[in-house]
C-alpha positions as CSV (number, residue, x, y, z in Angstrom):
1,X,9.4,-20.1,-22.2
2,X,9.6,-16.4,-22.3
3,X,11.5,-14.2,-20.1
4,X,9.4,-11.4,-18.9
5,X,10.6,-7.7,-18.0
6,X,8.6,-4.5,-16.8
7,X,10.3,-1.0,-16.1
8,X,9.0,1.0,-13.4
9,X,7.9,3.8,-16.1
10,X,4.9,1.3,-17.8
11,X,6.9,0.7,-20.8
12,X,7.2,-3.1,-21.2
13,X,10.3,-4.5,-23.0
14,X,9.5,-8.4,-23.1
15,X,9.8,-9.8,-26.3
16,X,7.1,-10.8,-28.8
17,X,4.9,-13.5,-27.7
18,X,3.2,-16.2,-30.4
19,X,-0.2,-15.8,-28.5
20,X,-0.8,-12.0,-27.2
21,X,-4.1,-12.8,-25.6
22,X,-3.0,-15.6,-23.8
23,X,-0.4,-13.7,-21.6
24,X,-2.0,-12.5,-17.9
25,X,-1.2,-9.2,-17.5
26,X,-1.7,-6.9,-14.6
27,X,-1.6,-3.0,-14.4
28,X,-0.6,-1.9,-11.1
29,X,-1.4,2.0,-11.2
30,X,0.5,3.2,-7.6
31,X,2.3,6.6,-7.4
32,X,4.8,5.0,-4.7
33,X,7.7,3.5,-6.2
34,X,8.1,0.6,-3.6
35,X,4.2,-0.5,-3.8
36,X,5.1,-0.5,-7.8
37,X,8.1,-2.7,-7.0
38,X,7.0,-4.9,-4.6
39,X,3.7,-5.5,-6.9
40,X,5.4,-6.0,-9.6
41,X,7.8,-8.8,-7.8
42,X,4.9,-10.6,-6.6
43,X,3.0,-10.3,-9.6
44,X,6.0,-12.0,-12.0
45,X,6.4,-14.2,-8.9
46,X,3.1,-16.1,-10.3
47,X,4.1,-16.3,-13.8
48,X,2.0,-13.3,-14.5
49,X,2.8,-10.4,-16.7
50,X,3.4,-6.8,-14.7
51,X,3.3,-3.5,-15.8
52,X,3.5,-0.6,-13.3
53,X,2.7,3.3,-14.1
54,X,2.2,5.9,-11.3
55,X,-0.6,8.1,-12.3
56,X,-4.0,7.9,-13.6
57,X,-2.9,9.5,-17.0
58,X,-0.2,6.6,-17.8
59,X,-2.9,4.1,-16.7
60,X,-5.5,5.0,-19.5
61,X,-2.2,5.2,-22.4
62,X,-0.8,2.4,-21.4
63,X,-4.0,0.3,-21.4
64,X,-5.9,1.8,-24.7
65,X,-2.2,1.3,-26.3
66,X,-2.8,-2.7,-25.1
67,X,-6.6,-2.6,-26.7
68,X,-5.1,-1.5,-29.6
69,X,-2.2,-4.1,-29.9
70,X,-4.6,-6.9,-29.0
71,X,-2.6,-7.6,-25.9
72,X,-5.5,-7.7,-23.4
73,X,-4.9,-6.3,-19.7
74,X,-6.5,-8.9,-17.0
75,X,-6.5,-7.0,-14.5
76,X,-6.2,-3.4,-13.0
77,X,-4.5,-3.0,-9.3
78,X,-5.5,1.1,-8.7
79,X,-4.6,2.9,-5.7
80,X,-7.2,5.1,-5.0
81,X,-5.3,7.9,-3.3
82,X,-3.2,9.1,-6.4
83,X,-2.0,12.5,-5.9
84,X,-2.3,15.3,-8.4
85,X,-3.8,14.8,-11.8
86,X,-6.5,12.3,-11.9
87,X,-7.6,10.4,-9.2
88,X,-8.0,6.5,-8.7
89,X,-11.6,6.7,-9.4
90,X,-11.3,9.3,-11.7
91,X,-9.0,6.9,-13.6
92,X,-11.4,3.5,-13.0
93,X,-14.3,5.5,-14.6
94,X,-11.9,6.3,-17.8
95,X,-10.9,2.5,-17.9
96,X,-14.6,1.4,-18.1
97,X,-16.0,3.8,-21.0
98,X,-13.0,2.3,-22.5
99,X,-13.9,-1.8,-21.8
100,X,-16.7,-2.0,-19.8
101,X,-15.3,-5.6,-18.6
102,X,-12.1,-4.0,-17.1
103,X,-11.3,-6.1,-13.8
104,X,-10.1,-3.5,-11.1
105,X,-8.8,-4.1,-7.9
106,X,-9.4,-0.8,-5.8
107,X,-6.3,-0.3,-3.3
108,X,-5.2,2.5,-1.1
109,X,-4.5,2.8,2.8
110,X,-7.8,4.5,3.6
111,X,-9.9,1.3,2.8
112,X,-11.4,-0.6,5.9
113,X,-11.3,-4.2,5.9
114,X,-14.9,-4.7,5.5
115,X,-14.9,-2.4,2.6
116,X,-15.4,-5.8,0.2
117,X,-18.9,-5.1,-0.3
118,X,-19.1,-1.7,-1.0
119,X,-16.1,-2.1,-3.7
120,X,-18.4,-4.3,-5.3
121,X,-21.2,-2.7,-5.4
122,X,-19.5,0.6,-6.8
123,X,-18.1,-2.2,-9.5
124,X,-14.4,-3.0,-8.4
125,X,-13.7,-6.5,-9.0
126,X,-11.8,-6.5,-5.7
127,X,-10.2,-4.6,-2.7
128,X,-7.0,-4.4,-1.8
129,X,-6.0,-2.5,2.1
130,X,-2.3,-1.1,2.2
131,X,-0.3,-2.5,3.5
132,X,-0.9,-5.9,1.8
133,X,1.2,-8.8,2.6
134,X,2.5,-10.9,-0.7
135,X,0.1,-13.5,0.5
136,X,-2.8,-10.9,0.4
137,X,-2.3,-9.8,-3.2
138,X,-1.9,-13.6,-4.2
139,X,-5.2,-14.2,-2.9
140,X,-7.0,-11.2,-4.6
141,X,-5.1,-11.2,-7.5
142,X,-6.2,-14.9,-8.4
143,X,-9.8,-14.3,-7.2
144,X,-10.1,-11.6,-9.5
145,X,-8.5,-13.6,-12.8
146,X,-10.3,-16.6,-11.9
147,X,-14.0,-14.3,-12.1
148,X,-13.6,-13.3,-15.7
């Protein structure tokens, strides 16, 4: 058993692990501290690695430094509405030409509930409305991994 830390900066600082790939780990990309915080909580919560960044930028380091360590990212949770810099989508695009099997979770408070399909179609693995309930990110966060 390993014991599992995130800062709220992106850097992770958990120790070595035998099997890299095996590890579930999640990117939450969210500019606002407590979305980062509480995603994260939930995210260890499962027995999942977290790492949290809050802009677009940060995102595409932090997961082509992951490709390059053979430490595989499962899943992406992007809120759409990042201010400044690059944008969510701007970002999601970036993620793909980098692995074109990047799993990500579109989030942001301007989604509507029915928005499920049209995520899909536009190639998000899954939608996420703010405010989500731990329950809600659970549920979509296990959808997801379970897909790939």
């Amino acid at each position: 058993m390993s014991i599992q830390t995130t800062t709220l900066t992106g850097q992770s600082s958990n120790p070595p692990v035998e099997n890299a790939q095996q590890v579930t780990r999640v990117l939450v990309v969210d500019d606002e501290v407590g979305m980062r915080a509480l995603s994260c909580a939930i995210i260890k919560s499962l027995g999942f690695q977290a790492i949290a960044v809050n802009t677009g930028e940060e995102a595409i380091e932090t997961y082509r430094q992951h490709l390059q360590r053979s430490e595989p990212i499962s899943a992406v949770i992007m809120d759409l509405a990042l201010p400044g810099g690059m944008s969510g989508l701007e970002t999601t695009d970036l993620l793909r030409q980098m692995d074109s099997s990047v799993a990500v979770i579109a989030s942001s408070g301007y989604l509507q509930q029915n928005a499920r399909a049209a995520a899909l179609e536009r190639g998000f693995a899954g939608i996420l409305p703010k405010p989500y309930t731990p329950e809600r990110l659970t549920a979509e966060l296990r959808w997801v991994i379970t897909r790939r």
